[in-house]
N, C-alpha and C positions, 0 to 999 in steps of 0.2 A: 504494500500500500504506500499511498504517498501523498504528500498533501501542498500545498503554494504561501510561501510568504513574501512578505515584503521585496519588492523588484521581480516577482515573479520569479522566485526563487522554487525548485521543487526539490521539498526534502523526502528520508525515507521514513517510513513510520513501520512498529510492528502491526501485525494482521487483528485481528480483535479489540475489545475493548479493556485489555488490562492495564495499557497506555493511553487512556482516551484523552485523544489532545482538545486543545481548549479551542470554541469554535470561531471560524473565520469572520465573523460577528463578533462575539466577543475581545477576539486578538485585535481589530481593531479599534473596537470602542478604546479599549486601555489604551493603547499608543494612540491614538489622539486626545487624550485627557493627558498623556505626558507627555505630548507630542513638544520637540526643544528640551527636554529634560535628563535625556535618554544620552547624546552622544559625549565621550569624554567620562564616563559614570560610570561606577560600577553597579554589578547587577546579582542578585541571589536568586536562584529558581529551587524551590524547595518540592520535593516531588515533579522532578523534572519531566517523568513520565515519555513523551516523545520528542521535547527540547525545542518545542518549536517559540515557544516564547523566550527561552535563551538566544535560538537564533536569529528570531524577528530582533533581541536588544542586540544583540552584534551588529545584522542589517542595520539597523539605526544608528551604530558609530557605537555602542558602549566598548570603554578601553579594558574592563576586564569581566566575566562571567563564572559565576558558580555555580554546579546544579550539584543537586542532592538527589539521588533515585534509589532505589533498591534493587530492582532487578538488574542483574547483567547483562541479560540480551539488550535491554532497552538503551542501559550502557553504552554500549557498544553503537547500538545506530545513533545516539546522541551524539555521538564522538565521531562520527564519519560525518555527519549533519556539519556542527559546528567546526571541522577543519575545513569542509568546504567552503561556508562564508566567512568564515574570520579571517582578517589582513595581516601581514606581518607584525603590524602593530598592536595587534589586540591578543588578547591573554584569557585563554578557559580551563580552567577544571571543571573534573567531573569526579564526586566522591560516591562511593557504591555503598550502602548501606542504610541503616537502619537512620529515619532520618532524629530522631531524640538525642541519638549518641552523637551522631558527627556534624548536627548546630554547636554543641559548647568548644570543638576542636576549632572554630573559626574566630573565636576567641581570640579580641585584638583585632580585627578588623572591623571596618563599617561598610555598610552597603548602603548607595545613592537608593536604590530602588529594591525592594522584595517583591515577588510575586510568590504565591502560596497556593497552591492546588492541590489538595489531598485528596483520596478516594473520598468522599462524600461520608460516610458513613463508619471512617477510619478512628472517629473521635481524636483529632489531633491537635485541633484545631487549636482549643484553650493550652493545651501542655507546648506546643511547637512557641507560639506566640510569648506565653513566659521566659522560656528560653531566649526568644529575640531580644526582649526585656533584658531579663537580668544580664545577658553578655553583651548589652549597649550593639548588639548586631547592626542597629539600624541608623545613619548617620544621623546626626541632629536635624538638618534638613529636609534626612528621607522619608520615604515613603513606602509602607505593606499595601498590595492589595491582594488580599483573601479573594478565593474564588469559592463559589458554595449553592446549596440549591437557595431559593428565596423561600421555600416553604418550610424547611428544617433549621431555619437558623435563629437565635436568638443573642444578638449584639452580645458581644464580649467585654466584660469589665475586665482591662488587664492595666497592672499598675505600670506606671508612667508610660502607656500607650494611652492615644483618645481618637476615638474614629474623626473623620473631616471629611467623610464624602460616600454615600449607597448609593448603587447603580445596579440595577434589574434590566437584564434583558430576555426576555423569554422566561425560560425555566433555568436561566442561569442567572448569576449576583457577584458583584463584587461589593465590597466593603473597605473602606481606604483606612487606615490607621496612618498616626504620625508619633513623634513624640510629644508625649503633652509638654504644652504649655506653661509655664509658673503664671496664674495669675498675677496681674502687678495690684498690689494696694493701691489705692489714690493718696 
């Protein structure tokens, strides 16, 4: 299977739906809500799943990329995916495993942008998200968007996270987190 992104790019995907990548409606809603935000940035893909959103942020100019997946095979086509678009100048990993364990290894670094897609039903949502938290994962600047159904979800209270933006499309939702804000006294 195979699917199109940005510049009319075609990547590979695995056969079924264990990778279900994120849909060509969706992939662009987001990149145009960060549309400028994107090149020069670093990027996290957590459940990278078919990688098509790491490669859509390369197409876009991001100077380096992360994905988190689990399975191997998917691995593996992530990584022939992103050496085909990535430039001499841009920089990806791809870590294999369990994603709980190998968020607190990136410890020490910040990400411009997170994207977050987990199997739906994975329950990760609230434990992944703490993790971003408490390892400062996400730059001060940056930005989570959660991907999730709109009918299962119930907004996340996570400390020094605050959402800043819900977007429904179809049977699918994103949810924008940042870091919060210190209110200022007057």
């Amino acid at each position: 299977m195979s699917l199109r992104i940005y510049g009319n790019r075609l990547l590979k995907t695995l056969p079924g739906l264990a990778t279900r990548p994120t849909s060509a409606r969706v992939r662009e809603a987001l990149f145009n809500i960060w549309q400028g935000e994107i090149s020069g940035k670093s990027w996290l893909d957590i459940c990278t799943g078919s990688g098509s959103m790491g490669a859509e942020a390369l197409c876009r100019g991001a100077n380096f990329v992360v994905g988190i997946e689990q399975s191997s095979r998917a691995c593996a086509v992530i990584s022939q995916n992103w050496q085909q678009v990535a430039s001499q100048e841009q920089t990806f990993q791809i870590l294999r495993g369990d994603v709980l364990q190998k968020l607190p290894k990136l410890a020490g670094q910040q990400f411009d942008r997170i994207y977050f897609d987990p199997p739906y039903a994975a329950k990760l949502y609230k434990p992944v998200l703490e993790v971003i938290a408490k390892h400062l994962l996400l730059h001060p600047d940056g930005e989570i968007a959660v991907e999730h159904s709109p009918q299962e979800w119930d907004a996340l209270e996570i400390p020094s996270l605050e959402i800043c933006r819900e977007k429904v499309y179809g049977n699918t939702a994103l949810t924008f987190y940042r870091v919060a804000r210190m209110s200022e006294e007057l």
